[in-house]
N, C-alpha and C positions, 0 to 999 in steps of 0.2 A: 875622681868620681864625677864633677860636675861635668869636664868633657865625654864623658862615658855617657851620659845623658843626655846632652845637647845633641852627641852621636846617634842614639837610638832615637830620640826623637824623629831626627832628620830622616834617616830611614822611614820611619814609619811614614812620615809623611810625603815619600816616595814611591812608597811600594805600591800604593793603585796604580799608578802608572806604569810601574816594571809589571805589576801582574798584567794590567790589562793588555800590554803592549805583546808577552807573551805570549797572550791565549788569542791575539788578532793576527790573522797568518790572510794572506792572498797569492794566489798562486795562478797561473793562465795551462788553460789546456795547450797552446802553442804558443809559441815566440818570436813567430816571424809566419807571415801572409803575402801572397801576392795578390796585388786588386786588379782587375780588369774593366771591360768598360761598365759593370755593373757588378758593385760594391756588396748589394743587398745578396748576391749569391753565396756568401761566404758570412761564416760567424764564427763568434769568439767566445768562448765561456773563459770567464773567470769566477772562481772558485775559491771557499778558505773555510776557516773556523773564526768564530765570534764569542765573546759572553752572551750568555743568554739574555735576553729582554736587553738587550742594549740595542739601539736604531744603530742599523750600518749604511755607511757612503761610502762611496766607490767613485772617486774622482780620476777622468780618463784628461788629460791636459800633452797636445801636441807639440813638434817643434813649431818657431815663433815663424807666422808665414807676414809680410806687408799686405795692407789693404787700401785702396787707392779710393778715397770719398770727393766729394766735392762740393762745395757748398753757395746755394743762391739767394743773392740779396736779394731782400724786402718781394720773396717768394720770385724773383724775375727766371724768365725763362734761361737766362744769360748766364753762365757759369761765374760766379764770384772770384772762386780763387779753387784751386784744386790741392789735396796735398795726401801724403802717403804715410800712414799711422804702419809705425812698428813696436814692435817689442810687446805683441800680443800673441797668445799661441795659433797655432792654426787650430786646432779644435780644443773646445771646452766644456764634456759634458761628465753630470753630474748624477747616478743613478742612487736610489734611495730606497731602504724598507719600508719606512714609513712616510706617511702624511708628513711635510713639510711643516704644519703647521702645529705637527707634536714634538718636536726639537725647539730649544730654548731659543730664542731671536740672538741672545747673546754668544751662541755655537755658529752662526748663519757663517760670519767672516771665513774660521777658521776650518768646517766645513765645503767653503764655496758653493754655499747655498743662498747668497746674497743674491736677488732678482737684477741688481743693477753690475752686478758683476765687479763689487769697488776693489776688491784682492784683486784684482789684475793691473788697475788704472795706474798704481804708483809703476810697475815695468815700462806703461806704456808711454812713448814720445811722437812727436810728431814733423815732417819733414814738408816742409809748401814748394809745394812744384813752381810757384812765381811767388817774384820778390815782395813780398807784405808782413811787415813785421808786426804791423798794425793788426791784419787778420789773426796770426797766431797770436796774441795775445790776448783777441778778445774770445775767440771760436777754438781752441785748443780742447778744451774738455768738449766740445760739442764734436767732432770732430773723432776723436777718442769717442763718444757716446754712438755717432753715427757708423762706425767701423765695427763696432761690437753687435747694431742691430742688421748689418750686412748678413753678418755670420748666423746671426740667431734665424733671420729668413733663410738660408740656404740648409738651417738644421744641423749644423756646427757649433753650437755652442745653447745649450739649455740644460733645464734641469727637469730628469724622467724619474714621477715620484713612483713608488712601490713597483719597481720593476725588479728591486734583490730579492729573490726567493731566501726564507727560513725552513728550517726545521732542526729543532735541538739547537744546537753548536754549528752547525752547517749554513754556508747558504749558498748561492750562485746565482749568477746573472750573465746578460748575454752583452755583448758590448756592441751598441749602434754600429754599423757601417754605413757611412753616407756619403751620394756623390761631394767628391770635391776636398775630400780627407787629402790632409796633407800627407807627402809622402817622408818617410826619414823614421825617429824612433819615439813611438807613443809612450809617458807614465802611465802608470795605471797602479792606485793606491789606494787600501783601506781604511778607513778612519772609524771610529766609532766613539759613542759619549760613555763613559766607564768612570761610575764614581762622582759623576760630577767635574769630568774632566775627558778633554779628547787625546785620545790616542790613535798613533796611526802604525801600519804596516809596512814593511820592506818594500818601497818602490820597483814594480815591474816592470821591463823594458817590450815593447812589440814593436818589431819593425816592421814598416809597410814598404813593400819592393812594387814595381812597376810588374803587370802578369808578362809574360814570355809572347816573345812574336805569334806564335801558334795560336796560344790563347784568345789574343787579340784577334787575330785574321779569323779564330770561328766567332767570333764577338760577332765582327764586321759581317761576315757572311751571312749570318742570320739576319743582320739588319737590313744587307743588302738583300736578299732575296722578302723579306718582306716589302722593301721599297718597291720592286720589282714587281711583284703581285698587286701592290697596289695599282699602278701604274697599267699593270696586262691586263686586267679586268674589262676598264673601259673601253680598250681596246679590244677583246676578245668581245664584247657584248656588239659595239659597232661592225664589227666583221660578221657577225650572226646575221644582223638586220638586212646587212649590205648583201647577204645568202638568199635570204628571204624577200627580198625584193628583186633581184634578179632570177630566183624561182615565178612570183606573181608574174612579172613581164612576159617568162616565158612560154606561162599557160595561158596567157592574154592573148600573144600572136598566135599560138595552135587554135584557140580559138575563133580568130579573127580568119587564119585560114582557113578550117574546116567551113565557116558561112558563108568564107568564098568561092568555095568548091560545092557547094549546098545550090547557090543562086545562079553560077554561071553555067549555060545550058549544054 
């Protein structure tokens, strides 16, 4: 009897988790993109069901790309020492239903909704392009710190509050494309807080492919013929003047002749 108890206990004190983990589904309208030389043309919905009134996150985490920092002593113009932080994703973003600031601080980690991004820090290492043992030992988390705010200026790595749509059980959101996305096969996973506890969804794979030559060359083309135009303007406006000025001269000398055919007898 008494393991019959300890049994049912145990259960029960599982089963938020088995329910919530059920009822959290994510699912992507496509599985595979190609990007061209502009990202923002293309989107991605990802979609699922939720409990109700529970905050959802949606964390997109790429393959791991190197990031090359460098770092200058006592602010000098002069590079210090240079070195090459790995085992960080290429992209790291984090979309959300709610206000950040209505999720428990104690969910932040497991979420990846920490501002300082410390859930990544323990993957990351670091490799010095020159020999200083001294350097990595002291600048190693700086280092790691400065590799993470590369990504965050480039728009790689942050966290976009209320951008998952609800209603009901429903929600969806679109997934950033930004220049500089790493190419290979993107997570993309649901979590939510259920119970007093986070539960996540079936990790989803998106693969990003290089766009097709075609693609490319109407990329280019358009850039080129904008280049183009820029460039023909001023020229086209200089060739006008250079018209208009050898029209003036022309009606200068008819007139300079006709006053000499006026005066000589």
């Amino acid at each position: 009897m008494k393991p019959f108890i300890i049994l049912t206990l145990f259960i029960m004190l599982l089963a938020p988790d088995a329910v919530g983990a059920q009822e959290l589904s994510c699912r992507l309208d496509r599985d595979e993109i190609h990007l061209g030389l502009d990202p923002h043309q293309e989107t991605i919905k990802v979609y699922g069901q939720a409990p109700e009134q529970a905050p959802i996150i949606i964390k997109i985490e790429g393959p791991e790309r190197p990031v090359l920092v460098s770092f200058n002593k006592d602010n000098s113009l002069i590079k210090f020492s240079e070195a090459e932080v790995r085992g960080l994703p290429g992209i790291y973003q984090v979309l959300t239903s709610t206000p950040v600031e209505e999720i428990k601080p104690t969910y932040w980690s497991l979420l990846g909704l920490n501002p300082e991004h410390n859930e990544l820090r323990s993957s990351a290492w670091v490799r010095m392009r020159q020999d200083s043992d001294d350097a990595y030992s002291k600048w190693q988390n700086d280092y790691v710190t400065m590799a993470m705010r590369v990504k965050e200026e480039k728009g790689l790595y942050g966290v976009r509050q209320e951008v998952v749509h609800r209603q009901g059980k429903n929600y969806w959101a679109n997934i950033p494309l930004v220049r500089g996305m790493p190419l290979g096969e993107i997570k993309v996973t649901a979590l939510a807080v259920v119970n007093n506890r986070v539960v996540s969804s079936d990790t989803k794979l998106l693969k990003l492919k290089p766009s097709s030559i075609l693609s490319t060359a109407q990329d280019l083309s358009i850039s080129g013929i904008l280049v183009i135009s820029l460039f023909m303007v001023p020229i086209f406006l200089l060739t006008v003047a250079h018209i208009l000025e050898l029209l003036a001269q022309y009606k200068e000398e008819r007139k300079r002749a006709r006053l000499l055919r006026q005066i000589s007898p």
